[in-house]
C-alpha positions as CSV (number, residue, x, y, z in Angstrom):
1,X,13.5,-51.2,-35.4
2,X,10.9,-48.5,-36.9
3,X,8.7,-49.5,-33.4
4,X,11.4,-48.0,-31.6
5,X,12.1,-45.1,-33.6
6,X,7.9,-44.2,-34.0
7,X,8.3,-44.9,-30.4
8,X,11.4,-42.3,-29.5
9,X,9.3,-39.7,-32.5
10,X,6.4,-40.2,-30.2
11,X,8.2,-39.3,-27.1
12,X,10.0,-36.6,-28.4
13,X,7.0,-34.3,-29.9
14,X,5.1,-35.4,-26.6
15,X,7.9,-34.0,-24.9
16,X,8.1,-30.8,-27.0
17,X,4.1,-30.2,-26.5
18,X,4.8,-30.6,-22.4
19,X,7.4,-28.4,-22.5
20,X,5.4,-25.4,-24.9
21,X,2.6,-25.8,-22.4
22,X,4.8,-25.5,-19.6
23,X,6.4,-22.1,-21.1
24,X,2.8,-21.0,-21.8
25,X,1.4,-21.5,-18.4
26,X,4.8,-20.0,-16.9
27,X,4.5,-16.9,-18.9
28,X,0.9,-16.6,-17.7
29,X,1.5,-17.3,-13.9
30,X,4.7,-14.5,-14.0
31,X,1.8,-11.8,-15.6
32,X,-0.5,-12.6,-13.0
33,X,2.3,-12.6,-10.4
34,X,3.1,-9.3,-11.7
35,X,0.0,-7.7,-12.3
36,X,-1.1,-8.4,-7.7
37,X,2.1,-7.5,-7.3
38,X,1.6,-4.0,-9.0
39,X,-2.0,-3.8,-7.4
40,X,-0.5,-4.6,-4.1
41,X,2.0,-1.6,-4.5
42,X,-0.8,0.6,-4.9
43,X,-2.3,-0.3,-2.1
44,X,0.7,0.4,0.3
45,X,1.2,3.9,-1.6
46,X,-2.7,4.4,-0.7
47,X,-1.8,3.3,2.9
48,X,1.4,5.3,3.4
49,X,0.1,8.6,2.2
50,X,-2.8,8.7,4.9
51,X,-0.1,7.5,7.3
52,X,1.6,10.5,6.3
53,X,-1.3,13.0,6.5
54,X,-2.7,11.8,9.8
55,X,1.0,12.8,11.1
56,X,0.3,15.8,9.9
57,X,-3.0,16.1,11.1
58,X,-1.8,15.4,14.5
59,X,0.9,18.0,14.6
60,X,-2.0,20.3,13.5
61,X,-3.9,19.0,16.6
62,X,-1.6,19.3,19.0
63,X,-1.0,22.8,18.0
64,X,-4.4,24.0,18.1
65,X,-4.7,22.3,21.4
66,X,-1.5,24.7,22.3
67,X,-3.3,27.6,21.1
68,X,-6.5,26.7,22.8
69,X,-4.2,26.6,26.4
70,X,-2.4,30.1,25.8
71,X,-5.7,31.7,24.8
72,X,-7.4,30.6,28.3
73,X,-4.2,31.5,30.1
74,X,-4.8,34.9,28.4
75,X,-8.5,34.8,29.4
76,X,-7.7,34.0,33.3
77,X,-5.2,36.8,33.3
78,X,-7.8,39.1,32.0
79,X,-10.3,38.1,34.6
80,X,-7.9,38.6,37.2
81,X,-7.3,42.2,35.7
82,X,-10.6,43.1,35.8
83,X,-12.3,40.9,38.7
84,X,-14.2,39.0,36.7
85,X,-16.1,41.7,35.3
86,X,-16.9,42.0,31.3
87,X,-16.7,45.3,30.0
């Protein structure tokens, strides 16, 4: 009878050091799991704010390229004024 209860003892404190080990490793793997996932968030910030200023930089573009056609209309008019000739 006591090799069946040093037996069942055995099993139970292996059990009990499995299942610490288990918690350990788990609370390790959910910091790591957390710390890429943070990392990874900062990366898609990074990402999304020069999404945001190459819009912008595009409006810009395209609004300069607007100015840049009005002032050579203005020029053509000019030179239709005055022949062609600079003053």
């Amino acid at each position: 009878m006591s090799t069946a209860v040093a037996t069942v003892v055995s099993a139970l404190i292996g059990a009990a050091v499995s299942i610490i080990v288990c918690v350990i490793n788990n609370n390790k793997q959910t910091a790591l799991i957390a710390y890429r996932l943070q990392e990874l968030e900062k990366r898609v910030e990074k990402h999304n704010n020069l999404v945001e200023r190459m819009y912008h930089v595009e409006e810009q573009t395209a609004l300069q390229g607007e100015k840049i056609k009005m002032a050579n209309n203005r020029i053509a008019d000019l030179e239709k004024i005055t022949g062609g000739k600079s003053a």
